[in-house]
C-alpha positions, 0 to 999 in steps of 0.5 A, a space after each residue: 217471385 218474393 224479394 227478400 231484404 235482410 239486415 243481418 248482423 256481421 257476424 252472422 252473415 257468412 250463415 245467412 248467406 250459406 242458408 240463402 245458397 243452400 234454398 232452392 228457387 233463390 237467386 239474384 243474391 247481393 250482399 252490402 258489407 256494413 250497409 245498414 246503420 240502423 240497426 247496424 250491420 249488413 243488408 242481404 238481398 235475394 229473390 225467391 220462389 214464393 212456393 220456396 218462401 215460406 220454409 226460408 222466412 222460417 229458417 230466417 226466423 230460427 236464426 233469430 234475424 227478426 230480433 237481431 236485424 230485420 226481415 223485409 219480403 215483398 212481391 215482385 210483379 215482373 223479373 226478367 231473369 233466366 236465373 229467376 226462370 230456373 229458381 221458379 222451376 226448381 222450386 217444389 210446388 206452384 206459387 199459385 198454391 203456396 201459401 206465405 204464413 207470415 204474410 197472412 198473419 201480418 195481414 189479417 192482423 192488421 185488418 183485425 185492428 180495432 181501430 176508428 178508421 174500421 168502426 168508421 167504414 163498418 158504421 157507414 157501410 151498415 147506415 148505407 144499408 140501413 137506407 137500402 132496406 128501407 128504400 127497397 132497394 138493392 143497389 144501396 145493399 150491394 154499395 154497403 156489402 162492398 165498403 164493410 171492412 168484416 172480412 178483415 177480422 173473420 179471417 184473423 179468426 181462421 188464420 188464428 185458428 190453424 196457426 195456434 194465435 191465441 192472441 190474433 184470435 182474441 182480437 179478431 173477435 173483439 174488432 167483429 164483436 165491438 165493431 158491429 155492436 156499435 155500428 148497429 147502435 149507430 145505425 139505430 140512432 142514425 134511423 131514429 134521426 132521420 124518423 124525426 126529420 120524416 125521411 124514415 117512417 114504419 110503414 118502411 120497415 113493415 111493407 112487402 120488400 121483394 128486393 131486400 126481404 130475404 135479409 131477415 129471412 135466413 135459411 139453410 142457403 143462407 149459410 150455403 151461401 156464405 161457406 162459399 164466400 168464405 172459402 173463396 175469401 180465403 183463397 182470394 187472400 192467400 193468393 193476393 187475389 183482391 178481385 176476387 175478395 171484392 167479389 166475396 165482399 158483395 155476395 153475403 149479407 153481414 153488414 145488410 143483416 146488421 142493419 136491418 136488424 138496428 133499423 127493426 130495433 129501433 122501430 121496436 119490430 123484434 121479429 125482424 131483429 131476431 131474423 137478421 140476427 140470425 141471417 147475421 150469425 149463420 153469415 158469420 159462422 159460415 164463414 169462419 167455418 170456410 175460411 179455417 177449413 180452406 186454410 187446413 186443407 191448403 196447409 196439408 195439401 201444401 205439406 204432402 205436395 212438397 213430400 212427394 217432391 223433395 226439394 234438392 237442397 233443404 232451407 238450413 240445411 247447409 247451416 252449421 255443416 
């Protein structure tokens, strides 16, 4: 179940709560007259099916409660309720499968900010990296594919994608395109340091590594690999499943190719360079292929369930009668 706290204006509130009695899988509605001072008004309270969310947030919307009050949603780990009980069962569809639009932008927006916290956990999970290569060894790769924060900005590229954002879509990019390039030249500086105390040296970047040296050599399961990780990473998020999402984070070499790629730059192997670059952007794409595809399919398959079974009552639909 979703709670939904509203600030509506007065005079809009006997509408609000007609649109709210008029959803199926609401209940536990409540509403205190002239609660709100800042902004001023009435503050509305409701549960509702997550699978009914999505739709109501939408007719919120189209009332314009976001501009003259405001619309506040968040999950409910337990509601003891036969009322909620029979709201969950009216509701068309399965909350598993629903996915709340909104939240996912406002997430992945926030995860696409390019900001000194995210260039920081990106530099320090491509150093980690950095010393697993050249130390051989793949558990320092696995610490640093679980402290890259890039998932973040690739799904604000999918989600942009299939809800038309532009703008989401612009930064999004910019947080992956600048995040990684200064992270690498941090990378390649930090490498060049620690050569100049002797804790790096070339035979590292130039001997067999059995355990590390499939970073800088992609191939066709390179992106197999990453398509699948994007597809979960998805789902893990649409169904706030951030288990699962760490899962996703340890199973493709992003952050690990952008390192050694710094880490060969700096010892002026370009052969190593252009692999992980390539190991590096099959990753990516692959991805952000998955993560768009996942998210379509999910939308449609959503928009047929819910053809097949009407709810009984439309959001809005009692609004204005």
């Amino acid at each position: 179940m979703l709670h939904l706290r509203l600030i509506v204006p007065a005079d809009t509130t006997e509408e609000v709560v007609a649109l709210l009695g008029a959803t199926v899988g609401t209940a536990h509605l409540v509403v205190l007259p002239g609660a709100a001072r800042s902004p001023a008004g009435d503050v509305v309270m409701c549960d509702v099916a997550r699978e009914a969310g999505d739709e109501l947030i939408e007719a919120l919307r189209r009332l314009g409660i976001e501009r003259t009050g405001a619309i506040s949603v968040e999950n409910l780990d337990l509601t003891l309720s036969s009322h909620a009980d029979r709201a969950e069962r009216e509701a068309p569809g399965d909350s598993a499968d629903a996915v709340l639009w909104e939240e996912l932008t406002e997430a992945t927006h926030e995860e696409s900010t390019f900001s000194l916290t995210y260039v920081s956990f990106l530099a320090l999970a491509t150093m980690l990296a950095a010393c697993g290569v050249m130390l051989d060894n793949a558990v320092l790769i696995v610490g640093a594919m679980a402290v890259g924060p890039e998932f973040g900005p690739l799904a604000g590229i999918s989600t942009a994608v299939v809800q038309r954002a532009p703008r989401l879509v612009a930064r999004s990019l910019w947080a992956l395109i600048g995040g990684f390039a200064l992270a690498m030249i941090v990378t390649a500086g930090f490498a060049w340091l620690l050569d100049a105390f002797g804790l790096f040296t070339r035979d590292m970047i130039d001997r067999p590594r059995p355990n590390t040296g499939f970073i800088w050599h992609p191939d066709r399961m390179s992106f197999v690999v990453a398509f699948l990780a994007g597809v979960a990473g998805t789902l893990s998020l649409t169904s706030a499943k951030s288990g699962a999402l760490i899962g996703v984070a340890i199973s493709v070499t992003t952050v690990p190719a952008a390192a050694n790629a710094a880490v060969a730059f700096s010892y002026a192997d370009y052969q190593q360079t252009i692999g992980s670059g390539q190991q590096l952007l099959a990753n990516l794409g692959g991805i952000v292929l998955a993560g768009t595809l996942t998210l379509l399919l999910q939308k449609g398959l959503w928009k047929l369930r819910r053809t097949r079974k009407p709810p009984a009552s439309t959001p809005g639909a009692s609004v204005g009668a």
